[in-house]
TIVO-2410 file (N, C-alpha, C; in nm, 3 decimals):
# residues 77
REC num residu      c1      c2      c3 atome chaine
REC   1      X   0.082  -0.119   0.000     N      A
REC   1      X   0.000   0.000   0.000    CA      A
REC   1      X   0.086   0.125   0.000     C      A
REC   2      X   0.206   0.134   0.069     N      A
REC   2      X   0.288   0.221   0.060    CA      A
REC   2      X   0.365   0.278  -0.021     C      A
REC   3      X   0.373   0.188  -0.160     N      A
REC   3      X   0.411   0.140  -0.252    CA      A
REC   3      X   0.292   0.299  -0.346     C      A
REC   4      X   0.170   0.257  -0.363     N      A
REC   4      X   0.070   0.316  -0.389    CA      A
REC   4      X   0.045   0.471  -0.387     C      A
REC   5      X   0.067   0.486  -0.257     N      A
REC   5      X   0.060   0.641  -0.186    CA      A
REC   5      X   0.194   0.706  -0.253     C      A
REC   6      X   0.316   0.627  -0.256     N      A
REC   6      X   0.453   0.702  -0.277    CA      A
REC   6      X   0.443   0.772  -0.433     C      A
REC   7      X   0.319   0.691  -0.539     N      A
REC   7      X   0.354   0.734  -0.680    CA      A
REC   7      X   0.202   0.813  -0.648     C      A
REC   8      X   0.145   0.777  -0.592     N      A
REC   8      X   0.008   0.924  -0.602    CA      A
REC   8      X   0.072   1.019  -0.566     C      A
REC   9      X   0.130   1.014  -0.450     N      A
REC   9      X   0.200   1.171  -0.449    CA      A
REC   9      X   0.233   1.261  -0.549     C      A
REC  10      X   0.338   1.179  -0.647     N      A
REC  10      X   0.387   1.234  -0.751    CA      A
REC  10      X   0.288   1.234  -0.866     C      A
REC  11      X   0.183   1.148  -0.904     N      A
REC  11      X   0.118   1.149  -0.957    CA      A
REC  11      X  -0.027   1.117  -0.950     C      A
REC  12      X  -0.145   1.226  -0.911     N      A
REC  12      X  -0.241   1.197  -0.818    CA      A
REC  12      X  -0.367   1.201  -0.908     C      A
REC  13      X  -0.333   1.149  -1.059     N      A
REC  13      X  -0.449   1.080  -1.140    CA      A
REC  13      X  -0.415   0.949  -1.176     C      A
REC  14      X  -0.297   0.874  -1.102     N      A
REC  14      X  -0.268   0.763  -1.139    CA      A
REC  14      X  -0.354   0.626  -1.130     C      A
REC  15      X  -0.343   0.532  -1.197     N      A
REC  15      X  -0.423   0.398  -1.200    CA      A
REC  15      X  -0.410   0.309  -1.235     C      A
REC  16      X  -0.436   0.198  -1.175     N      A
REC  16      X  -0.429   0.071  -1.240    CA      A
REC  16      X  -0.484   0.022  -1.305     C      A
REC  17      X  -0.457  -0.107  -1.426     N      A
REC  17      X  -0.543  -0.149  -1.503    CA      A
REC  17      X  -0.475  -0.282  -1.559     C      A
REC  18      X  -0.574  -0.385  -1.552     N      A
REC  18      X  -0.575  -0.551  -1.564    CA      A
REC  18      X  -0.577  -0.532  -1.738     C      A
REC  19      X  -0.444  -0.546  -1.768     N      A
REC  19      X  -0.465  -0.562  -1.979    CA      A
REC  19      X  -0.447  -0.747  -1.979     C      A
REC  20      X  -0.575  -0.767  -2.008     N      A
REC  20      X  -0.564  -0.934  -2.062    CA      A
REC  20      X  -0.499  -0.966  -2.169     C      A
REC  21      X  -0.428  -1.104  -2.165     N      A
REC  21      X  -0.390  -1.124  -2.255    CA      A
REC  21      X  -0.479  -1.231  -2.370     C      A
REC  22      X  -0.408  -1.246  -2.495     N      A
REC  22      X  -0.508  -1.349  -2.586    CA      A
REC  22      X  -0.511  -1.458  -2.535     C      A
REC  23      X  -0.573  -1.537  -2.498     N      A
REC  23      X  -0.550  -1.691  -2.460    CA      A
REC  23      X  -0.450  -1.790  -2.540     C      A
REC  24      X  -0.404  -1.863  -2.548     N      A
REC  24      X  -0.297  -1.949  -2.580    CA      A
REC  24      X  -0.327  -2.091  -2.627     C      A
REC  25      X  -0.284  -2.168  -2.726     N      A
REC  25      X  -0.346  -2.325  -2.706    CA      A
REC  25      X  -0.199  -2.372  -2.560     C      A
REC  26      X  -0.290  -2.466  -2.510     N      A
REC  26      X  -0.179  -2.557  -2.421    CA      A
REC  26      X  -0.278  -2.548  -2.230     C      A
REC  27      X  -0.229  -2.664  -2.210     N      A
REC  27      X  -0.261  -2.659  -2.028    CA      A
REC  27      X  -0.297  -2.583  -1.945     C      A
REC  28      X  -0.195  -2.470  -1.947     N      A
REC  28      X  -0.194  -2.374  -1.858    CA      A
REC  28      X  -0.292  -2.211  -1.890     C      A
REC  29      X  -0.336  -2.173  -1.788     N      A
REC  29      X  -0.371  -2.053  -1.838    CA      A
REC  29      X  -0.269  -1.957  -1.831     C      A
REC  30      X  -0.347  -1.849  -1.892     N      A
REC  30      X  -0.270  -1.727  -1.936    CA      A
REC  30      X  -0.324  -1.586  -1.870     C      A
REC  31      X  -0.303  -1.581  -1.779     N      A
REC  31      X  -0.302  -1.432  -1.733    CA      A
REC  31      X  -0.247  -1.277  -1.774     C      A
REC  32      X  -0.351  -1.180  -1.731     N      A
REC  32      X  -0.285  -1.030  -1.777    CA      A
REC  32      X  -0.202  -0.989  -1.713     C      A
REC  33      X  -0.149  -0.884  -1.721     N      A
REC  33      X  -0.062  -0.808  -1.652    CA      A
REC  33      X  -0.136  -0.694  -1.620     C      A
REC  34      X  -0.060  -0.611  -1.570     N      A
REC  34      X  -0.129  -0.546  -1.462    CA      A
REC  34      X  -0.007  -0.401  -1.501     C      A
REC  35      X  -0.084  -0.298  -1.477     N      A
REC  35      X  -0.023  -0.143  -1.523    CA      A
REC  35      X  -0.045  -0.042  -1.476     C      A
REC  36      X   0.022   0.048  -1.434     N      A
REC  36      X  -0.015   0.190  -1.356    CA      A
REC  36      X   0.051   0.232  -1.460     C      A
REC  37      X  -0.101   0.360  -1.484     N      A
REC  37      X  -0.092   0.446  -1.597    CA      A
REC  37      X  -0.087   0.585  -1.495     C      A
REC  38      X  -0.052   0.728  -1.607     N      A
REC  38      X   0.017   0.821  -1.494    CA      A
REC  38      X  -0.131   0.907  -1.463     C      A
REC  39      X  -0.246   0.880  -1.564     N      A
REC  39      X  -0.371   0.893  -1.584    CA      A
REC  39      X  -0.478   0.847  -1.694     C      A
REC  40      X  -0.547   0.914  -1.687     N      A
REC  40      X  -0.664   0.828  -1.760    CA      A
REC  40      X  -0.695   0.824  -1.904     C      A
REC  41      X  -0.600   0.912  -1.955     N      A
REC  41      X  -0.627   0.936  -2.098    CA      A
REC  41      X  -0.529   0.800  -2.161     C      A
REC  42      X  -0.575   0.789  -2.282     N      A
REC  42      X  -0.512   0.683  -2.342    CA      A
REC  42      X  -0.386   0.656  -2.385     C      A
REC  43      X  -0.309   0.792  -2.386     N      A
REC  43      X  -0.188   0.793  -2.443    CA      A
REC  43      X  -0.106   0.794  -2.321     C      A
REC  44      X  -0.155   0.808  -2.213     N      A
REC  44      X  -0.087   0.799  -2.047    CA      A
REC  44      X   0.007   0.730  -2.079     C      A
REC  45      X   0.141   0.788  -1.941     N      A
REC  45      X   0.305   0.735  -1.988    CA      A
REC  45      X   0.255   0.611  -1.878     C      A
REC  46      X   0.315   0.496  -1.937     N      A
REC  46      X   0.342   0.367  -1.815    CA      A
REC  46      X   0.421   0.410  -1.725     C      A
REC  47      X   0.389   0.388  -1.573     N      A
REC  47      X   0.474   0.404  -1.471    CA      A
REC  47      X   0.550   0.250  -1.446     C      A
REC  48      X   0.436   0.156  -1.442     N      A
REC  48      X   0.519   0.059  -1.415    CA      A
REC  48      X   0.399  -0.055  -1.494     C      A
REC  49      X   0.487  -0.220  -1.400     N      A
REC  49      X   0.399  -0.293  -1.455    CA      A
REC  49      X   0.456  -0.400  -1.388     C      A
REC  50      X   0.353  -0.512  -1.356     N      A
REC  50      X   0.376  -0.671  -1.298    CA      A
REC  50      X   0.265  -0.702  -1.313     C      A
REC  51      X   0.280  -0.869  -1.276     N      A
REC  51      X   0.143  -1.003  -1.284    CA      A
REC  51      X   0.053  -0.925  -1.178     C      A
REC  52      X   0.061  -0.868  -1.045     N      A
REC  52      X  -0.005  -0.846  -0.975    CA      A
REC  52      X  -0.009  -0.700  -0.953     C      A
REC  53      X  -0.170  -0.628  -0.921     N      A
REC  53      X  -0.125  -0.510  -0.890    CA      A
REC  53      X  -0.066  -0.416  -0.802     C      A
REC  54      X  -0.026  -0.535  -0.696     N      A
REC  54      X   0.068  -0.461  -0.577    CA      A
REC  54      X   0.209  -0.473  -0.637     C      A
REC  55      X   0.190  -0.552  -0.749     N      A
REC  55      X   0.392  -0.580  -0.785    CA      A
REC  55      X   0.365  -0.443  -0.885     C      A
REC  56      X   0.312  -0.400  -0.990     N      A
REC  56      X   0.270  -0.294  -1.090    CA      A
REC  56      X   0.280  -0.152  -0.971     C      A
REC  57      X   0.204  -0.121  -0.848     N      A
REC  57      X   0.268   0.029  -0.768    CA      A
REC  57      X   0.412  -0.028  -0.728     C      A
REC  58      X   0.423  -0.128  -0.698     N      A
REC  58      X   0.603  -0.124  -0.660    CA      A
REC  58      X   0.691  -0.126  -0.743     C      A
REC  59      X   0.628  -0.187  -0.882     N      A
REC  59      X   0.776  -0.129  -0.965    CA      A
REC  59      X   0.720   0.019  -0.991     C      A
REC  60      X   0.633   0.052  -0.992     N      A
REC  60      X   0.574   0.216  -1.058    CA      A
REC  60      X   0.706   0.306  -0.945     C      A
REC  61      X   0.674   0.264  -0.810     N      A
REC  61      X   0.765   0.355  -0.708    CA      A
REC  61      X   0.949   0.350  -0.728     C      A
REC  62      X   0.948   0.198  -0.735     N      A
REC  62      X   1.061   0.208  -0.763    CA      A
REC  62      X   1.143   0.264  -0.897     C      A
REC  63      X   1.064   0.226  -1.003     N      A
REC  63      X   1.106   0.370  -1.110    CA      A
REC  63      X   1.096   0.498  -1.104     C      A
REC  64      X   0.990   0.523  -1.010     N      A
REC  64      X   1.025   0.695  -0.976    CA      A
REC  64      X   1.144   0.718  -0.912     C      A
REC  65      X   1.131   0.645  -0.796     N      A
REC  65      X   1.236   0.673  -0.727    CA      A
REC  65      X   1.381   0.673  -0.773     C      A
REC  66      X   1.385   0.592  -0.866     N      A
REC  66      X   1.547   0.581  -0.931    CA      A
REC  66      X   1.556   0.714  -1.024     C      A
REC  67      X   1.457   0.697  -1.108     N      A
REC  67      X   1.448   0.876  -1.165    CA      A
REC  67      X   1.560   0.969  -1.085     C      A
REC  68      X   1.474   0.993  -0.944     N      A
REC  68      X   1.459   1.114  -0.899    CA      A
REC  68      X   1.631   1.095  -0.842     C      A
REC  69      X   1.671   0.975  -0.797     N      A
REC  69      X   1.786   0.978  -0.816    CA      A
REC  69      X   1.915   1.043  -0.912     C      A
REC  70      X   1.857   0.955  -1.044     N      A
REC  70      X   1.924   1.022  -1.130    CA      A
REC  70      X   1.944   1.197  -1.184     C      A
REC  71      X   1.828   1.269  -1.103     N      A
REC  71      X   1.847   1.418  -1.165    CA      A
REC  71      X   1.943   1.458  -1.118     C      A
REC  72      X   2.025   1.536  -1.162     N      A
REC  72      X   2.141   1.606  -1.135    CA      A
REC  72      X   2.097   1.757  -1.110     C      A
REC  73      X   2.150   1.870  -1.071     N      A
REC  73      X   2.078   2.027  -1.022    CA      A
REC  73      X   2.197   2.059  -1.088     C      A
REC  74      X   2.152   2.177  -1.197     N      A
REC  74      X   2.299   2.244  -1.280    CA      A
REC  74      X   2.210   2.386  -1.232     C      A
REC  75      X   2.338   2.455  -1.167     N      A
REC  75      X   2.316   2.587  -1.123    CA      A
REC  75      X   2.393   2.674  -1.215     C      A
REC  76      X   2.333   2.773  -1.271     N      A
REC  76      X   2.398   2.882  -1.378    CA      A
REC  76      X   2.455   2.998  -1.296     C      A
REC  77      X   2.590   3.000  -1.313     N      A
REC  77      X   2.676   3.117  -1.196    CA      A
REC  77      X   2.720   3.199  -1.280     C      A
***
């Protein structure tokens, strides 16, 4: 859940969404994946994504978070 709250912060039209997949011939089933979009419009950037939607906000957080790592601050003197 914490996972959840950390990318609403940053992004507070965010959401999840179950994309099924085509079914498959063979034994096993085939499950969707699972996606946090940054909002609701269709062209929304992927934040993240996993089989489950608590794994989909935790990678969503953990790609922010590495982001925000990566910015660097260039000060003009």
């Amino acid at each position: 859940m914490h996972h959840q709250v950390a990318v609403l912060n940053r992004y507070p039209e965010a959401q999840a969404a179950e994309e099924p997949l085509c079914p498959s011939p063979g034994p096993w089933g085939q499950r969707g994946r699972w996606f946090v979009y940054a909002g609701a419009e269709p062209d929304a950037r992927v934040l993240g994504q996993g089989v489950t939607e608590g794994q989909a906000w935790a990678n969503a957080a953990r790609r922010l978070a590495r982001v925000n790592r990566k910015v660097k601050w260039l000060v003009a003197g």
